[in-house]
C-alpha positions as CSV (number, residue, x, y, z in Angstrom):
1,X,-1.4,21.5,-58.9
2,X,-3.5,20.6,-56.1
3,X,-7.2,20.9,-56.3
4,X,-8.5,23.6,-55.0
5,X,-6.1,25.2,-57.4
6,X,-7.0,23.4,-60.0
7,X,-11.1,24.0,-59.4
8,X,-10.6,28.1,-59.7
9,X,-8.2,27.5,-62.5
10,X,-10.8,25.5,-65.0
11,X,-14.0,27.4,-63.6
12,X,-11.9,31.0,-64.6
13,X,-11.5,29.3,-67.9
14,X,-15.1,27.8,-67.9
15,X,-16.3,31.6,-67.0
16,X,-13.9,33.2,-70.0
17,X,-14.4,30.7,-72.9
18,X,-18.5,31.2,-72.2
19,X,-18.2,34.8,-73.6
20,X,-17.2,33.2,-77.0
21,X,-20.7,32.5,-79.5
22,X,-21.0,28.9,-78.5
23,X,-24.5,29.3,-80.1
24,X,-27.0,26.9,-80.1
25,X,-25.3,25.7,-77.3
26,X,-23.8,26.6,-74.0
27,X,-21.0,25.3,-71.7
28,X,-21.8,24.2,-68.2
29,X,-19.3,23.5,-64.6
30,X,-19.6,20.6,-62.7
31,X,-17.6,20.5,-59.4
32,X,-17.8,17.1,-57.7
33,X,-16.0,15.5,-55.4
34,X,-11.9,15.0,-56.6
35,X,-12.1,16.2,-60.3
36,X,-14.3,19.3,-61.9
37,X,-15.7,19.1,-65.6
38,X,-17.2,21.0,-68.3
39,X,-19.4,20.5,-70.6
40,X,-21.1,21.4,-73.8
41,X,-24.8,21.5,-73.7
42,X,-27.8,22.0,-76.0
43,X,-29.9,25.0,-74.7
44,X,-32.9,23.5,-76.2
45,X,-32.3,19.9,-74.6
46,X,-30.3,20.5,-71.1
47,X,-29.9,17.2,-70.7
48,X,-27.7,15.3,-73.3
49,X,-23.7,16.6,-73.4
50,X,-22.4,17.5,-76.9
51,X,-19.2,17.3,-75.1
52,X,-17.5,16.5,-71.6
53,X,-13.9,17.3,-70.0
54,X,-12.8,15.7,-67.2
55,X,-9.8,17.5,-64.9
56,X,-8.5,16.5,-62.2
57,X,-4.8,17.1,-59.7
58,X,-2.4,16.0,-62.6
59,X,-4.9,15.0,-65.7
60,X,-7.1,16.0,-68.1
61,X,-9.2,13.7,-70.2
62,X,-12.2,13.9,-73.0
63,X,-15.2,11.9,-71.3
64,X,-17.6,12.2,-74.1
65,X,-17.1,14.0,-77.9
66,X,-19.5,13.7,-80.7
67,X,-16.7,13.1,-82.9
68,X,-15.6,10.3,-85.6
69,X,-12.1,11.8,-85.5
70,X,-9.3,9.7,-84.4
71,X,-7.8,12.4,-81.5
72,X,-6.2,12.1,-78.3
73,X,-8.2,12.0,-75.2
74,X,-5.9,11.9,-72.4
75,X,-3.2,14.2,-71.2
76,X,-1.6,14.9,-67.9
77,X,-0.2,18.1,-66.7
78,X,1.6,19.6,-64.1
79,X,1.9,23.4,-64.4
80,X,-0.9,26.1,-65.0
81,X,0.6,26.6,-68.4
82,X,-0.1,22.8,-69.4
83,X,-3.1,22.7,-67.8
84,X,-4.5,26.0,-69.8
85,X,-3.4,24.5,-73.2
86,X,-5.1,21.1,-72.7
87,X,-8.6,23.0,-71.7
88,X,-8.0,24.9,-74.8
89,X,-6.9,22.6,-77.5
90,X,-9.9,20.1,-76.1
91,X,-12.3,22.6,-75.8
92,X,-11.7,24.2,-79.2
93,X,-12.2,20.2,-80.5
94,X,-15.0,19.7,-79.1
95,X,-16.5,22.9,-80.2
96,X,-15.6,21.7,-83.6
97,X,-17.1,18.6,-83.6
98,X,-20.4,20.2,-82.3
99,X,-20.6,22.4,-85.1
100,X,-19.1,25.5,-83.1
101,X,-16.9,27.2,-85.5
102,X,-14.0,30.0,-83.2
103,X,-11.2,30.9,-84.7
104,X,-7.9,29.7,-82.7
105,X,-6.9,33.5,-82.0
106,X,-10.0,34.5,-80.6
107,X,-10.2,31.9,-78.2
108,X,-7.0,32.7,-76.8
109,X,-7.4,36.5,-77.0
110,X,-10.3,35.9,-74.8
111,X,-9.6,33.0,-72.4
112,X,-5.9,34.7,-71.8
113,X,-8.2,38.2,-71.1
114,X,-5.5,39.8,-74.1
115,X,-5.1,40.4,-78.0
116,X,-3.4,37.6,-79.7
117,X,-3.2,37.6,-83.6
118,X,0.1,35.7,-83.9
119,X,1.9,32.6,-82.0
120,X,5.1,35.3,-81.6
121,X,2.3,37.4,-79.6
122,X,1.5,34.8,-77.6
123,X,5.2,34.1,-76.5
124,X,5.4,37.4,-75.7
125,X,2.9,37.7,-73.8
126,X,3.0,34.6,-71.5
127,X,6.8,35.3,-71.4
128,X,5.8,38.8,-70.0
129,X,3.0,36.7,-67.2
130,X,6.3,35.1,-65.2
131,X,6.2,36.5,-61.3
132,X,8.8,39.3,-60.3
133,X,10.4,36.8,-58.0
134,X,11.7,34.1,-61.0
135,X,13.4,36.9,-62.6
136,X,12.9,38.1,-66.2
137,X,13.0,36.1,-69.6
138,X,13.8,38.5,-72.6
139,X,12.4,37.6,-75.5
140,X,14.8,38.8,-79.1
141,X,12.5,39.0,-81.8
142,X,14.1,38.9,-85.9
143,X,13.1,39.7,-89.6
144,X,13.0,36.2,-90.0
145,X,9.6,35.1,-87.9
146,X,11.7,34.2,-85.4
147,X,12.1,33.8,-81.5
148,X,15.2,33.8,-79.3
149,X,14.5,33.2,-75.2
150,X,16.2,31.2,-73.0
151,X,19.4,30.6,-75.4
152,X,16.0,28.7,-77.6
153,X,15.2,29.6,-80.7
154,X,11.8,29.5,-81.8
155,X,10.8,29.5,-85.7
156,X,8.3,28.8,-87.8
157,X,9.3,27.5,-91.8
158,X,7.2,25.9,-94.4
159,X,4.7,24.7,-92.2
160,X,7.0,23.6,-89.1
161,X,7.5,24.8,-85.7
162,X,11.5,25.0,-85.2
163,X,12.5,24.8,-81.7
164,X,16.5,25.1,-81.2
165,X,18.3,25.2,-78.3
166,X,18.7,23.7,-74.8
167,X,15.2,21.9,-76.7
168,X,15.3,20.6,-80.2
169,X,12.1,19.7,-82.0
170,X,10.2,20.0,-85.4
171,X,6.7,19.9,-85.5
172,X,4.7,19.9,-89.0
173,X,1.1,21.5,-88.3
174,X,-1.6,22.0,-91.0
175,X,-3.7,24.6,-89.2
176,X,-3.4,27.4,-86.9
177,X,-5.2,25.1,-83.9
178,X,-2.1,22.7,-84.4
179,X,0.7,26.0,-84.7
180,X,-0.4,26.9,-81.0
181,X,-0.9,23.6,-79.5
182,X,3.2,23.2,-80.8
183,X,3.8,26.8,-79.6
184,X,2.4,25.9,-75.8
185,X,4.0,22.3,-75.9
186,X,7.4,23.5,-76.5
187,X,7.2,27.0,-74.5
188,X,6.5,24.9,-71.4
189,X,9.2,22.4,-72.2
190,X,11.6,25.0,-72.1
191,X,10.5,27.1,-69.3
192,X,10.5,23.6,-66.8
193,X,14.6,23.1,-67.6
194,X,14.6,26.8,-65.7
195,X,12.6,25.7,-63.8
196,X,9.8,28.6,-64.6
197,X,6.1,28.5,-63.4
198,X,3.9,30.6,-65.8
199,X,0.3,31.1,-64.6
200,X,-2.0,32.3,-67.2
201,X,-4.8,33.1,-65.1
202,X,-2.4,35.1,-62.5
203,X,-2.6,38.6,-64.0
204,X,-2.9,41.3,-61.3
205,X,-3.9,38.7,-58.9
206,X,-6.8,38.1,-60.7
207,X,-7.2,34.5,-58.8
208,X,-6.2,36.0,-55.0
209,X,-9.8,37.8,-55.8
210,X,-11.6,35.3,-57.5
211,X,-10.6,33.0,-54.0
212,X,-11.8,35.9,-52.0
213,X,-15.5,36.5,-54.2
């Protein structure tokens, strides 16, 4: 993604996940010369970061975290769809470790500006965001909690996200944060062998007016 891209991208996001109760604190944008960032700040003190992300053209990293977890901290990306799930999985992290309790499915109900209560929802729905002109992925649904699209299969069992197909992996996850972050990993895996751009943010041309504001 090139920058200026990248800048509207994370300050839509910035804009949506600052609707969520991030009390007693509050998120802030920074926009400086080659990478953009946000942070987590204390009303009270504006000064000192709970948190920082870092994003720049083809990476995404954790600066700062008040956090004695052992986590990743670095990612790159190269689509709007890996881009939006490294701002969310980070940010919901860091909102954890500052005390900030939201719920995985409200964060993306409201960053993604639609209702998402389960990770078959949120295939759907992203599977639904792909532009006229790349053609149209049908997603089969079963009684089994499973997904077809894209001769994949998509399933979750005993605690493990089954991805079969044209892409084969099994991920164990303990929570719901760890479900989605699978969910998004392996969705954009499969739409890149098509060759399939997903923007989340591109709903009705939502960022054609945000570039025109």
């Amino acid at each position: 993604m090139k920058l200026p891209d990248v800048r509207i991208f994370c300050e839509l996001f910035y804009r949506r996940f600052s609707a969520l109760n991030l009390e007693p604190f509050q998120l802030r944008f920074f926009d400086s010369q080659g990478l953009v960032s946000i942070a987590i700040i204390n009303k009270k003190e504006k000064v000192d970061s709970e948190a920082v992300i870092v994003i720049d053209e083809n990476s995404i990293y954790l600066l700062q975290i008040n956090c004695f977890e052992n986590i990743d901290v670095y990612f790159t990306y190269d689509s709007p769809l890996e881009l939006y799930t490294n701002l969310l999985i980070l940010m919901l992290l860091c909102c954890k470790a500052s005390g900030i309790h939201i719920p995985p499915t409200v964060a993306l109900s409201v960053t993604l500006g639609h209702e998402i209560n389960t990770w078959r929802e949120l295939v759907i729905y992203l599977c639904s965001l792909l532009p006229e002109e790349q053609g149209f992925i049908w997603v089969q649904e079963n009684n089994q909690n499973a997904l077809k699209l894209l001769k994949t299969t998509f399933q979750v069992w005993e605690n493990v996200l089954i991805t079969d197909g044209l892409y084969r992996r099994q991920t164990p996850y303990k929570n719901t944060l760890e479900l989605i972050r699978a969910v998004l990993d392996d969705l954009s895996t499969v739409l890149k062998v098509y060759g399939y751009i997903i923007d989340p943010f591109f709903v009705e041309g939502i960022r054609d007016m945000y570039r025109l504001s």
